[in-house]
C-alpha positions, 0 to 999 in steps of 0.5 A, spaced: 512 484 493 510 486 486 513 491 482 511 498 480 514 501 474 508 504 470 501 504 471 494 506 466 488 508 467 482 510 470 483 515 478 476 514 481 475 520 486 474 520 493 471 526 497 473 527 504 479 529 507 482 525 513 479 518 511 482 514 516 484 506 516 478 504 520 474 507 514 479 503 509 477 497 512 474 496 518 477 493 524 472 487 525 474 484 518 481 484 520 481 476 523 479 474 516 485 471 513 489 475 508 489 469 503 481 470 502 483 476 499 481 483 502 477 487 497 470 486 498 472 489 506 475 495 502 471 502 504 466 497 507 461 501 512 462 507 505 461 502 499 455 498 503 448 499 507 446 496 513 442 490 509 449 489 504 446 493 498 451 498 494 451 505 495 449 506 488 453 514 489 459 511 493 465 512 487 467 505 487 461 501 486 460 506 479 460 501 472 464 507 470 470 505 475 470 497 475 478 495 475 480 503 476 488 502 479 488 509 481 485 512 488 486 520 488 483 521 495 483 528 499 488 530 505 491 526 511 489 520 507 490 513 511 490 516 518 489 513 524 491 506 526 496 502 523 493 496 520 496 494 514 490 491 513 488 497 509 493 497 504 491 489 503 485 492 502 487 496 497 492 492 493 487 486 493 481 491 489 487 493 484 489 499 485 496 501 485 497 508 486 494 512 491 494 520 490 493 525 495 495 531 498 498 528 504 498 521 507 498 519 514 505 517 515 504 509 517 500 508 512 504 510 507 511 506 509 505 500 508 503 502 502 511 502 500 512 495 503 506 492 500 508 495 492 503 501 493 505 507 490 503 513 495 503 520 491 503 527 494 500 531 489 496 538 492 488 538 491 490 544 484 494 538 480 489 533 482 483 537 480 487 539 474 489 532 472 481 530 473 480 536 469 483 532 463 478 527 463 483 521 460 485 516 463 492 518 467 499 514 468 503 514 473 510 513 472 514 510 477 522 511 474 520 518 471 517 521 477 510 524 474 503 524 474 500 524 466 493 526 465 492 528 457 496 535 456 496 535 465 504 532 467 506 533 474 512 531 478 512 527 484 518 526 490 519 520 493 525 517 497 530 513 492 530 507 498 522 505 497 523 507 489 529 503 489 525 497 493 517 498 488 522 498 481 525 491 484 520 489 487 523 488 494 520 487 501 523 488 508 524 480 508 527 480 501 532 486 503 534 482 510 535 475 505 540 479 501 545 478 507 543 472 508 551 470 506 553 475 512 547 472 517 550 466 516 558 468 517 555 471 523 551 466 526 557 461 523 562 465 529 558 466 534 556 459 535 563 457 535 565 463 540 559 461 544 559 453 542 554 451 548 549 456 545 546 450 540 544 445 545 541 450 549 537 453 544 535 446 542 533 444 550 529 449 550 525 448 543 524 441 546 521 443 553 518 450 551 511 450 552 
C-alpha cells in the first residue's frame, strides 16, 4: 500500500449528499480486472451520458480540476454496498483524500486499507476552506486541513494513522508475525504429526 504522510493541491467539489458506492463505480464494472486500472469506471453513470459523451458540468470532467487529489464531498459519503471496487476507483483517478461530513462506515475502513485518507470535516469548514480559494494540503502526522488562512484539524484512530504513514495493509501486518506463524505452525505439526500428509492427501484428490 502507498504511504500517505502529506498531500497538495486542487479539492474538486461534489454536490449531493448520500452518494452511494454504486454511484462511485457501478456495480457492472466490477468483473473487469483491478489491474487495468478503475479510473475510467469512477462516477461513471454521473461523469458520462448515455452515448459516452462527458458531462461538461459534471466537477470531474472541468479542465480546471485535472489531476485534483482531493474530493470534498457531502454527508454519508460511500454508502451502501461494500464494494472495495469504489475506493479502486478513487485511488486510481489520483485522489488521496476524501473530505466529507461523515462517511459510510465500510467505505471508510476500505479507504484506510487501501492508502486513502477519509476526513470528517462539517459542511461549514468545508465551505470555509473553499471560501479561500487556494490550493489545500492535508497533513496526515499534523492532523489538519490547510486552505490559505482556513486550518482545521481532524480525528483519526492512531491504528490506521499508523498503518497509512508506513504504508502497511492487512496482509503486511499479518507478515509482521510471520516468525510467530511459523513457530506456531512448526508445534502444531509436531503435536499433531499426521496433519501434513493429510493436508498433502487432500491437495492431490481435491477437485
Amino acid at each position: 500500500m502507498q504511504a500517505f504522510q502529506h498531500v497538495s493541491g486542487r479539492a474538486v467539489q461534489l454536490s449531493g449528499t448520500n452518494i452511494d458506492t454504486d454511484q462511485v463505480i457501478p456495480a457492472r464494472f466490477l468483473r473487469n480486472p483491478r489491474a487495468s486500472g478503475y479510473a475510467g469506471y469512477l462516477f461513471h453513470d454521473l461523469r458520462y451520458a448515455h452515448d459516452g459523451s462527458p458531462r461538461p458540468e459534471f466537477p470531474l470532467n472541468l479542465p480546471a480540476n485535472a489531476g485534483a487529489p482531493i474530493l470534498a464531498a457531502g454527508e454519508n459519503f460511500g454508502c451502501g454496498s461494500s464494494r472495495e471496487g469504489a475506493v479502486y476507483a478513487l485511488f486510481d483517478a489520483g485522489f488521496r483524500c476524501v473530505v466529507a461530513p461523515s462517511f459510510g462506515d465500510i467505505f471508510r475502513n476500505n479507504c484506510y486499507k487501501n492508502g486513502v485518507l477519509p476526513i470528517a470535516l462539517d459542511a461549514a469548514a468545508i465551505a470555509g476552506l473553499f471560501a479561500q480559494r487556494a490550493e489545500w494540503t492535508v497533513d496526515l502526522p499534523a492532523q489538519t486541513v490547510r486552505a490559505g488562512a482556513a486550518t482545521h484539524a481532524f480525528a483519526i484512530e492512531p491504528f490506521w494513522k499508523e498503518c497509512l504513514l508506513e504504508g502497511v495493509d492487512d496482509i503486511d501486518l499479518t507478515l509482521r508475525e510471520r516468525d510467530s506463524i511459523a513457530a506456531f505452525a512448526a508445534a502444531h505439526f509436531q503435536r499433531f504429526p499426521w496433519l501434513p500428509l493429510d493436508m498433502a492427501r487432500w491437495q492431490a484428490n481435491r477437485p
